[in-house]
Each structure stands twice: as structure tokens, then as C-alpha cells.
N, C-alpha and C positions, 0 to 999 in steps of 0.2 A: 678406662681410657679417658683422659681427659686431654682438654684441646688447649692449645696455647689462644694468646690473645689473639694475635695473625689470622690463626685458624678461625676462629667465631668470629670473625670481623668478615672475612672473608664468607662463609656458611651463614650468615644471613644479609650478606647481599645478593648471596643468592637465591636463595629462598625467596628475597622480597622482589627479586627483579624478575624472577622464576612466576610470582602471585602476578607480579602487573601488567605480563606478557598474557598469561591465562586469563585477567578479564578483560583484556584489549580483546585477545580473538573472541571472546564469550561474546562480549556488546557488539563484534564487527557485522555479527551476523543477524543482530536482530533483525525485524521488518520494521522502517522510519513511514509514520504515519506524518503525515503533514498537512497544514489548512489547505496548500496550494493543492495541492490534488484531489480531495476531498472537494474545492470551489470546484475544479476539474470534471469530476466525475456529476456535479451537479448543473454546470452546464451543457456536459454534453447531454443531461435524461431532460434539460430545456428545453435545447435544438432538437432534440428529436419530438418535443410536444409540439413545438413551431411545428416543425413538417408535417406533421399528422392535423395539425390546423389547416393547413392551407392546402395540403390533398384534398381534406372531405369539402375546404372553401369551393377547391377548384374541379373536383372530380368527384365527387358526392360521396355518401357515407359511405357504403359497399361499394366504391371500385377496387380497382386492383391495387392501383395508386396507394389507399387509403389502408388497404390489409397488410402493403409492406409499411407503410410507415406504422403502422400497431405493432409491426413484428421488428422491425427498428427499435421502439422506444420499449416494448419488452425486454430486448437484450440488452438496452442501456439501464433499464431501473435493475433487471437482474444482475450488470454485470457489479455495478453500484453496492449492493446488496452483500454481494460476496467479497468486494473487498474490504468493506466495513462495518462488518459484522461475524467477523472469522472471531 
């Protein structure tokens, strides 16, 4: 079987317009790492060392105060953690 000109002109636009469609959706889905959220995720494990500053400043080591904001700035360094370093 052989193809006329028309034909192969036609069969590989499709092919290539078939290729650039398939790595559009390939790339759509990557995960975008970015500085901005990265700063993001490192300010908020700041604010959370803030607050655990000024608990134990103002309510002393062992209050109560003082045990959430450790468990605060845990779930921040953890959540930190897991997003940039998957």
C-alpha cells in the first residue's frame, strides 16, 4: 500500500499534533515546586518558633500555652518536611 503525497502530509500532522497534545497532558500534571512557597512553608515553621518564644516568655516552659505551641511548630516543621522532600 503506498500513500499519496496528501496522505503523508496529512499522517504526520497527525502524529505530531497527536505527540504535542500527549506531552501537554504529560507536563499538566506534574507537581510545580516553587521559591514562593518553599519562602512559604518556611515562614510559617518561623511563626510558629515566634509563638513558642513568647509562650514559654510569657507562660513558662511546661504550660499548657507552651506544649501546644511545640505541637504547632511540630506540625509545621513536619508538614514542611513532607512537602519537600517527597
Amino acid at each position: 500500500m503506498t500513500l499519496q503525497r496528501g496522505e503523508r502530509k496529512f499522517l504526520g500532522r497527525t502524529l505530531l499534533l497527536s505527540g504535542a497534545l500527549l506531552a501537554a497532558l504529560a507536563f499538566a500534571g506534574a507537581p510545580q515546586a516553587s521559591a514562593e512557597s518553599y519562602e512559604a512553608c518556611q515562614r510559617r515553621v518561623a511563626k510558629a518558633e515566634y509563638r513558642l518564644d513568647e509562650a514559654v516568655e510569657h507562660h513558662g516552659v511546661y504550660s499548657r500555652q507552651a506544649e501546644h505551641a511545640r505541637y504547632e511548630l511540630r506540625e509545621a516543621r513536619e508538614r514542611c518536611w513532607n512537602e519537600w522532600h517527597r
